[in-house]
N, C-alpha and C positions, 0 to 999 in steps of 0.2 A: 606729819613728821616721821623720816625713816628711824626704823630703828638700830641702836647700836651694836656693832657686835660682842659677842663674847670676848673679855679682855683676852683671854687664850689666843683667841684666833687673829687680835691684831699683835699682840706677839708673836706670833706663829710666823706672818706676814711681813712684817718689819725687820725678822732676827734674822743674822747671815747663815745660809749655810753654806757647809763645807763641800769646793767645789766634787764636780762627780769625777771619780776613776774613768779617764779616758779608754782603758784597755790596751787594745790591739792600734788604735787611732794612734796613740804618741809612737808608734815605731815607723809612722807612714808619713813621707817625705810629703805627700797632697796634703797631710791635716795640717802641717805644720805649716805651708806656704799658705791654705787658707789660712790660717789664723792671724799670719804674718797680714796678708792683702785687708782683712777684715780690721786687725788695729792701725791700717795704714790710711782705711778707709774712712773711716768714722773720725780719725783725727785731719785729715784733710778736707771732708765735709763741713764737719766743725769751721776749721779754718776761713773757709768759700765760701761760710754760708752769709757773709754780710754781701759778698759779692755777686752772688748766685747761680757761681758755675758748677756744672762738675768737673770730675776728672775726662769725661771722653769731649765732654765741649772745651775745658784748658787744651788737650792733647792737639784738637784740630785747629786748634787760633795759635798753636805753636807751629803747629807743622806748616799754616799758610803763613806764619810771619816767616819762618825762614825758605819757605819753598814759594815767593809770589807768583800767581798764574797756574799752580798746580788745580789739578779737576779733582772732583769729588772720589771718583776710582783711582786715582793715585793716593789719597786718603786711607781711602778703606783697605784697600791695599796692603798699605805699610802698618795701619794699623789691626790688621787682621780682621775688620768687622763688614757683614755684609753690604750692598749698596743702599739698597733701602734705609736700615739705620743711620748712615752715613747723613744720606738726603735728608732723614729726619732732623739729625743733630745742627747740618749746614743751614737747615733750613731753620730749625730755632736762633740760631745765632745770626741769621739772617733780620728777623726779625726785629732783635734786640738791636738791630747798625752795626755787629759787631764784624760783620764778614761779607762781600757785595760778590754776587755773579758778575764776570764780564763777557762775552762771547771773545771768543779765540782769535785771532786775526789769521792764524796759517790753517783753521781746523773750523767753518761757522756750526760745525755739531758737537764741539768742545765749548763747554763752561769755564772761564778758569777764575779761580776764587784771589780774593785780596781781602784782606784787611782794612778797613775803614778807619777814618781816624777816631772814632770814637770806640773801636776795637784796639787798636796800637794803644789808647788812652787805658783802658781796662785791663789789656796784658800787661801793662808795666806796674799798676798798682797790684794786679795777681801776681805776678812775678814775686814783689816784694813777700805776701802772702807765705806763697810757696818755700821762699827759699827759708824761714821760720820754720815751718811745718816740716822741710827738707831737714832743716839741723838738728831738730831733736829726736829722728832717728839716727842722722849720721851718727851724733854723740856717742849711741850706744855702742860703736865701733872705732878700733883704731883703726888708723889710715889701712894696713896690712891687712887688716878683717875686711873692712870694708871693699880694696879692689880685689881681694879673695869673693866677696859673696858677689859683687855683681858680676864677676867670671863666673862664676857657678850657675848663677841664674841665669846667665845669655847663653851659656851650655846647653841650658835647659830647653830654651825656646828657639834658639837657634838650630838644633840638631837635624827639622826635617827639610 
Protein backbone atom coordinates (compact mmCIF):
# COMPACT_ATOMS: atom_id res chain seq x y z
CA UNK A 1 0.00 0.00 0.00
CA UNK A 2 1.37 3.55 -1.21
CA UNK A 3 1.94 5.96 1.06
CA UNK A 4 0.15 9.17 1.73
CA UNK A 5 1.32 12.41 1.27
CA UNK A 6 2.13 15.12 3.64
CA UNK A 7 -1.30 16.86 4.13
CA UNK A 8 0.86 20.10 3.03
CA UNK A 9 1.64 18.84 -0.10
CA UNK A 10 -1.94 17.80 -1.17
CA UNK A 11 -2.78 21.26 -0.22
CA UNK A 12 -0.03 22.70 -1.88
CA UNK A 13 -1.48 20.60 -5.06
CA UNK A 14 -5.17 21.34 -4.88
CA UNK A 15 -4.97 25.15 -3.79
CA UNK A 16 -5.30 27.71 -6.80
CA UNK A 17 -2.70 29.90 -7.65
CA UNK A 18 -2.64 33.19 -8.64
CA UNK A 19 -2.17 33.37 -12.33
CA UNK A 20 1.57 34.34 -13.59
CA UNK A 21 2.44 38.03 -14.69
CA UNK A 22 2.58 37.60 -18.41
CA UNK A 23 5.16 40.60 -18.81
CA UNK A 24 6.26 41.76 -22.06
CA UNK A 25 3.55 38.81 -23.76
CA UNK A 26 0.28 40.88 -22.81
CA UNK A 27 1.46 43.77 -25.09
CA UNK A 28 1.99 41.19 -28.14
CA UNK A 29 -0.82 41.03 -30.74
CA UNK A 30 0.64 36.82 -31.24
CA UNK A 31 0.02 36.00 -27.38
CA UNK A 32 -3.21 37.37 -27.51
CA UNK A 33 -4.59 35.63 -30.88
CA UNK A 34 -2.84 32.48 -29.34
CA UNK A 35 -4.76 32.59 -26.54
CA UNK A 36 -7.77 33.67 -28.37
CA UNK A 37 -7.26 30.18 -30.96
CA UNK A 38 -6.28 28.11 -27.89
CA UNK A 39 -9.96 28.86 -25.91
CA UNK A 40 -11.40 28.57 -29.22
CA UNK A 41 -9.81 25.39 -29.50
CA UNK A 42 -10.44 23.31 -26.63
CA UNK A 43 -14.02 24.52 -26.49
CA UNK A 44 -14.78 23.27 -29.95
CA UNK A 45 -12.89 19.90 -29.29
CA UNK A 46 -14.95 19.66 -26.32
CA UNK A 47 -17.86 20.13 -28.54
CA UNK A 48 -16.73 17.32 -31.66
CA UNK A 49 -15.74 15.18 -29.32
CA UNK A 50 -18.96 12.83 -29.46
CA UNK A 51 -18.53 13.33 -33.09
CA UNK A 52 -14.96 12.92 -33.60
CA UNK A 53 -13.90 15.44 -35.91
CA UNK A 54 -11.51 18.03 -35.68
CA UNK A 55 -11.31 21.37 -36.91
CA UNK A 56 -9.01 20.70 -40.16
CA UNK A 57 -11.12 17.36 -41.01
CA UNK A 58 -14.80 19.86 -40.39
CA UNK A 59 -12.78 22.61 -42.56
CA UNK A 60 -12.27 20.09 -45.50
CA UNK A 61 -15.89 18.25 -45.56
CA UNK A 62 -16.96 22.07 -45.64
CA UNK A 63 -14.85 23.05 -48.36
CA UNK A 64 -15.95 19.61 -50.53
CA UNK A 65 -19.58 20.16 -49.62
CA UNK A 66 -19.55 23.45 -51.16
CA UNK A 67 -16.93 23.01 -53.67
CA UNK A 68 -18.19 19.22 -55.32
CA UNK A 69 -15.29 17.72 -57.55
CA UNK A 70 -12.53 20.02 -56.03
CA UNK A 71 -8.94 17.93 -55.74
CA UNK A 72 -6.96 17.60 -52.75
CA UNK A 73 -4.50 20.86 -53.90
CA UNK A 74 -7.27 23.00 -54.20
CA UNK A 75 -7.90 22.13 -50.50
CA UNK A 76 -4.57 22.73 -49.11
CA UNK A 77 -4.45 25.57 -51.04
CA UNK A 78 -7.11 27.51 -49.64
CA UNK A 79 -6.50 26.18 -46.63
CA UNK A 80 -2.94 27.09 -46.38
CA UNK A 81 -1.57 23.46 -45.27
CA UNK A 82 0.85 21.27 -47.18
CA UNK A 83 -0.28 18.38 -49.64
CA UNK A 84 0.75 15.61 -47.64
CA UNK A 85 -1.23 16.75 -44.59
CA UNK A 86 -3.95 17.36 -46.68
CA UNK A 87 -3.79 13.59 -48.13
CA UNK A 88 -3.54 12.49 -44.64
CA UNK A 89 -6.71 14.26 -43.39
CA UNK A 90 -8.66 13.25 -46.99
CA UNK A 91 -7.57 10.16 -46.47
CA UNK A 92 -8.81 9.65 -42.84
CA UNK A 93 -12.09 10.94 -43.67
CA UNK A 94 -11.89 8.72 -46.48
CA UNK A 95 -11.99 6.05 -44.27
CA UNK A 96 -14.60 6.97 -42.06
CA UNK A 97 -17.21 7.09 -45.73
CA UNK A 98 -17.23 10.53 -44.96
CA UNK A 99 -15.47 11.87 -48.45
CA UNK A 100 -14.97 9.49 -51.83
CA UNK A 101 -12.16 9.95 -54.50
CA UNK A 102 -13.45 10.09 -58.08
CA UNK A 103 -11.25 10.29 -61.01
CA UNK A 104 -11.85 13.63 -63.08
CA UNK A 105 -13.59 13.08 -66.46
CA UNK A 106 -11.61 16.18 -68.36
CA UNK A 107 -8.24 15.50 -66.24
CA UNK A 108 -7.72 11.10 -65.58
CA UNK A 109 -4.50 12.58 -63.26
CA UNK A 110 -7.10 14.65 -61.11
CA UNK A 111 -8.92 13.20 -58.04
CA UNK A 112 -11.90 15.01 -57.26
CA UNK A 113 -13.45 14.65 -53.84
CA UNK A 114 -17.31 14.36 -52.98
CA UNK A 115 -19.01 14.02 -50.07
CA UNK A 116 -20.65 10.65 -49.38
CA UNK A 117 -23.97 10.44 -47.91
CA UNK A 118 -22.90 9.36 -44.79
CA UNK A 119 -20.56 12.42 -44.81
CA UNK A 120 -23.57 14.94 -45.95
CA UNK A 121 -25.39 12.88 -42.82
CA UNK A 122 -22.43 13.90 -40.24
CA UNK A 123 -21.96 17.64 -41.71
CA UNK A 124 -25.43 18.41 -40.76
CA UNK A 125 -25.55 16.91 -37.33
CA UNK A 126 -21.69 18.94 -37.02
CA UNK A 127 -23.13 21.89 -38.32
CA UNK A 128 -25.73 21.83 -35.73
CA UNK A 129 -22.64 21.22 -33.11
CA UNK A 130 -20.93 24.12 -34.60
CA UNK A 131 -23.21 26.70 -34.78
CA UNK A 132 -23.67 26.27 -30.52
CA UNK A 133 -20.01 26.42 -30.15
CA UNK A 134 -20.04 29.38 -32.77
CA UNK A 135 -22.57 31.36 -30.50
CA UNK A 136 -21.04 31.50 -27.43
CA UNK A 137 -18.28 33.17 -28.72
CA UNK A 138 -20.23 35.44 -30.86
CA UNK A 139 -22.23 36.35 -27.59
CA UNK A 140 -19.23 37.95 -26.30
CA UNK A 141 -19.51 40.62 -29.00
CA UNK A 142 -21.91 43.08 -30.32
CA UNK A 143 -22.90 42.77 -33.93
CA UNK A 144 -20.25 46.16 -34.38
CA UNK A 145 -17.31 44.27 -32.51
CA UNK A 146 -17.92 41.33 -34.05
CA UNK A 147 -17.74 42.50 -38.17
CA UNK A 148 -14.90 45.00 -36.63
CA UNK A 149 -12.84 41.76 -35.43
CA UNK A 150 -13.29 39.51 -38.34
CA UNK A 151 -12.04 42.60 -40.49
CA UNK A 152 -9.21 42.75 -38.44
CA UNK A 153 -8.38 39.20 -38.51
CA UNK A 154 -8.86 38.84 -42.51
CA UNK A 155 -6.43 41.99 -42.49
CA UNK A 156 -4.39 39.92 -40.88
CA UNK A 157 -3.92 36.86 -43.06
CA UNK A 158 -5.00 38.26 -45.95
CA UNK A 159 -2.06 40.91 -46.34
CA UNK A 160 0.52 38.60 -48.23
Amino acid sequence: MAAKPPQDEVEAETSVTPPLDVGRLGDLLGFHLRMAHVAIYRDFAETMEELGLTQKQLAVMELVAGNPGASQIDLANTLGTDRATMMALVNRLAARDFIERRPSAADRRRQELHLTKAGQAMLIRARKLIDTHEQRFIDLFSRDEMEALLAALKRIYKRN
